[in-house]
Rosetta silent file (secondary structure, phi, psi, omega in degrees, C-alpha in Angstrom):
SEQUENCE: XXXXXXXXXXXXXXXXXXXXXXXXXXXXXXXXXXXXXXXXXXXXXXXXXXXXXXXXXXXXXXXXXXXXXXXXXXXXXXXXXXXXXXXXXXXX
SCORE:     score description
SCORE:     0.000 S_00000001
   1 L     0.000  130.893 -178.881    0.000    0.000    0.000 S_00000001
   2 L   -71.738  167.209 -163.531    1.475    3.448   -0.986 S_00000001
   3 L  -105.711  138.783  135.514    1.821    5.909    1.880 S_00000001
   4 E   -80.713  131.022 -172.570   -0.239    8.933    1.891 S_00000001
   5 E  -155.122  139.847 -177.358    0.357   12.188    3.154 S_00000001
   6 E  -102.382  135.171  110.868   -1.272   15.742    3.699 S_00000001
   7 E  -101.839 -133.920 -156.653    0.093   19.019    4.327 S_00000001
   8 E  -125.325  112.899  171.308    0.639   22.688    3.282 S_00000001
   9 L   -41.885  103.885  179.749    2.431   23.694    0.002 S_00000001
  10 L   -94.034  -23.023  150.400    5.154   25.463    0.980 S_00000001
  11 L  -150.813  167.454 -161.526    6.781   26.538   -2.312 S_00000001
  12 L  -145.986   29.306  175.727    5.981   26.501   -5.733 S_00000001
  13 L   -79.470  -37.882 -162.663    8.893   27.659   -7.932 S_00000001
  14 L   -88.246  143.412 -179.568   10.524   24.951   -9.208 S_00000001
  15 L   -81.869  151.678 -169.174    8.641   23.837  -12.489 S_00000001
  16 L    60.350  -66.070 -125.653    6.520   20.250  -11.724 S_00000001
  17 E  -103.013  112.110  163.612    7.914   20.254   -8.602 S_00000001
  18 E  -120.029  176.274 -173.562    6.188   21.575   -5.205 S_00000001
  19 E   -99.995  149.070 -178.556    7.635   21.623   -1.367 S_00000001
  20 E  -146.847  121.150  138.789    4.832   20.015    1.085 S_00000001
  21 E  -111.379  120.198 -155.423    5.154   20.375    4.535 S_00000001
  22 E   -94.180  132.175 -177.585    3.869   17.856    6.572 S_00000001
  23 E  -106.748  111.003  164.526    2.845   18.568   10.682 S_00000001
  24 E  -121.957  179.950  137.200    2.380   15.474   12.726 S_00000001
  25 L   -69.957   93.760  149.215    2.292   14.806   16.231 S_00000001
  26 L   -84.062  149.379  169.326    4.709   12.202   18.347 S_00000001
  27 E  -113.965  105.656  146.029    5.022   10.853   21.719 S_00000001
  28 L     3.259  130.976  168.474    8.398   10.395   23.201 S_00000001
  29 L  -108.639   13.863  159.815    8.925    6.881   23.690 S_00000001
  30 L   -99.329  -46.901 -140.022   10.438    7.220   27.537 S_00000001
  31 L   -92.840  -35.263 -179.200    9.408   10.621   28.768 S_00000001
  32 L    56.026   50.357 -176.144    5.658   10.212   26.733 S_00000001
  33 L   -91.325  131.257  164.770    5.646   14.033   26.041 S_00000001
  34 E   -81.185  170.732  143.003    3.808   14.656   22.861 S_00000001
  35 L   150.761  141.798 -173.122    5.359   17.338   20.317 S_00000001
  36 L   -18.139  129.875  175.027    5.334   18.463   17.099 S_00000001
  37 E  -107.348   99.438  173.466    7.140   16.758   14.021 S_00000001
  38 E  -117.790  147.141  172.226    7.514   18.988   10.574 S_00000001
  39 E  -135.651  149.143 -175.420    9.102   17.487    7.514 S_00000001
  40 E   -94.825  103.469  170.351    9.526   18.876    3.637 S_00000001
  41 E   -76.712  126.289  176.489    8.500   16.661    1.267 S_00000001
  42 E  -101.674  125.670  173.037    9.744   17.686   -2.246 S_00000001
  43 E  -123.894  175.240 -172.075    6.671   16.123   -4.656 S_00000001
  44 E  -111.110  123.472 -171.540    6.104   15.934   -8.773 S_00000001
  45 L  -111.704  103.588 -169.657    2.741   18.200   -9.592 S_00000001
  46 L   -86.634  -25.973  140.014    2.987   17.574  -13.430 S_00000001
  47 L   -41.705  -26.566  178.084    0.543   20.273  -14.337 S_00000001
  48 L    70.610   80.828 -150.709    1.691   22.837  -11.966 S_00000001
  49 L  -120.964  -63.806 -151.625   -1.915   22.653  -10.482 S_00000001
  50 L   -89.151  121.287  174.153   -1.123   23.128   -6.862 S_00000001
  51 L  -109.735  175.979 -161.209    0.309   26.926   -5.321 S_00000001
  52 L   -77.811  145.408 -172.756    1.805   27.785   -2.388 S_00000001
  53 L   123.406  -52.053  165.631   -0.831   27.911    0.412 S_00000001
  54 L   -42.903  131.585  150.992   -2.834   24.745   -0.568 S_00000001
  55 E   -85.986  147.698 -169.773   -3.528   22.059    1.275 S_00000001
  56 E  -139.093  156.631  152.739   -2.458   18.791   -0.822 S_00000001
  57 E  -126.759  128.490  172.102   -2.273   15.235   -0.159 S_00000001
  58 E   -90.653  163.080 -179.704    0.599   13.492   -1.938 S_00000001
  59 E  -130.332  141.004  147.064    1.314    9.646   -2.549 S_00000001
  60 E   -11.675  121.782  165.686    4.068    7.674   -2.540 S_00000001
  61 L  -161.678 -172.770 -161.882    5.555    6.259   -6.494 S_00000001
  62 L   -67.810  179.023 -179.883    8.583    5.089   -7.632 S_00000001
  63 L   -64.317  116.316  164.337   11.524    7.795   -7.670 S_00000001
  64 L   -60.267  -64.590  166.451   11.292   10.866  -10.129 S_00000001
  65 L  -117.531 -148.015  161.426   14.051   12.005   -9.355 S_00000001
  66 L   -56.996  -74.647 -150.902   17.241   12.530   -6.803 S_00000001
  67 L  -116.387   29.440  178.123   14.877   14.044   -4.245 S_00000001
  68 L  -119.868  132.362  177.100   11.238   13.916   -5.620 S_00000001
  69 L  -135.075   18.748 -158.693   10.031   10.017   -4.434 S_00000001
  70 E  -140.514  159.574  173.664    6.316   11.440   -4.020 S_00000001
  71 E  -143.552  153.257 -172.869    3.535   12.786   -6.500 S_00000001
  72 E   -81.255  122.649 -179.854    0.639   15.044   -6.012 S_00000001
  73 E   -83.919  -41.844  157.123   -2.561   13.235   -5.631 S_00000001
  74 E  -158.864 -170.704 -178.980   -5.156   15.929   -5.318 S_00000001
  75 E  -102.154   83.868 -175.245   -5.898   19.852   -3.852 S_00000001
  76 E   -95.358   28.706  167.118   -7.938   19.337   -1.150 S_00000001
  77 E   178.526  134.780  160.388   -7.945   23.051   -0.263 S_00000001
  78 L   -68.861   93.544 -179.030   -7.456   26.171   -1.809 S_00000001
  79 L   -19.894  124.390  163.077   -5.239   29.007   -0.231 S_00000001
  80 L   -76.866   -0.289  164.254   -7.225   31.754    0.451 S_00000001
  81 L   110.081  136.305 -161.740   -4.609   34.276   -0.620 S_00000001
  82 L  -100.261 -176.553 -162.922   -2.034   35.731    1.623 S_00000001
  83 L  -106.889  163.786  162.071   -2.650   39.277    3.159 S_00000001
  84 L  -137.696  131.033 -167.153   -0.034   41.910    2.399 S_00000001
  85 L   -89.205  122.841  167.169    0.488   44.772    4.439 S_00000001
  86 L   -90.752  129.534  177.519    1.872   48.341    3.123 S_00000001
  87 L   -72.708  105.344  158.803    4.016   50.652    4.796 S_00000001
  88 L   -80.258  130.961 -168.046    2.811   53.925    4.457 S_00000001
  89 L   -57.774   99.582 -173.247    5.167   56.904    3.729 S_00000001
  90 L   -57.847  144.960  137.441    5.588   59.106    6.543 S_00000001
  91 L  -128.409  128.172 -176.434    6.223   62.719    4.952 S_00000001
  92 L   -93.792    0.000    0.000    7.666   65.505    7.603 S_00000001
């Protein structure tokens, strides 16, 4: 069974290619502390479908490349657009 996995597109530069980062949860396996795991998936989006911002879930396929071993399976959310703030221009 291929592994599946969701996170958050984190870039979207590279052509085919996006960054996924995935956020899980562990528990220690002495101390039995949870806390946070994130890891960067590099995956192959062959449309260039998915932008940074998205939630995606990718799957598991043979090797594309050196560092792509994953491919985007679908968008299951749409970024809602980041906010950008302007500095307004003091004049004395």
């Amino acid at each position: 069974m291929a592994k599946t996995l969701t996170g958050i597109v984190t870039s979207d530069k590279r052509d085919k290619t996006i960054a996924v980062t995935v956020t899980s949860r562990e528990t220690h396996p002495i101390y039995g502390k949870q806390y946070t795991v994130t890891r960067k998936y590099t995956s192959h989006d062959e449309n260039n479908e998915a932008k940074e911002g998205d939630r995606v879930t990718i799957v598991e396929t043979r090797p594309v490349s050196k560092t792509k071993a994953f491919a985007l399976q679908s968008i299951d959310e749409k970024s809602r657009g980041s906010v950008e703030i302007k500095d307004e221009e003091v004049e004395a």
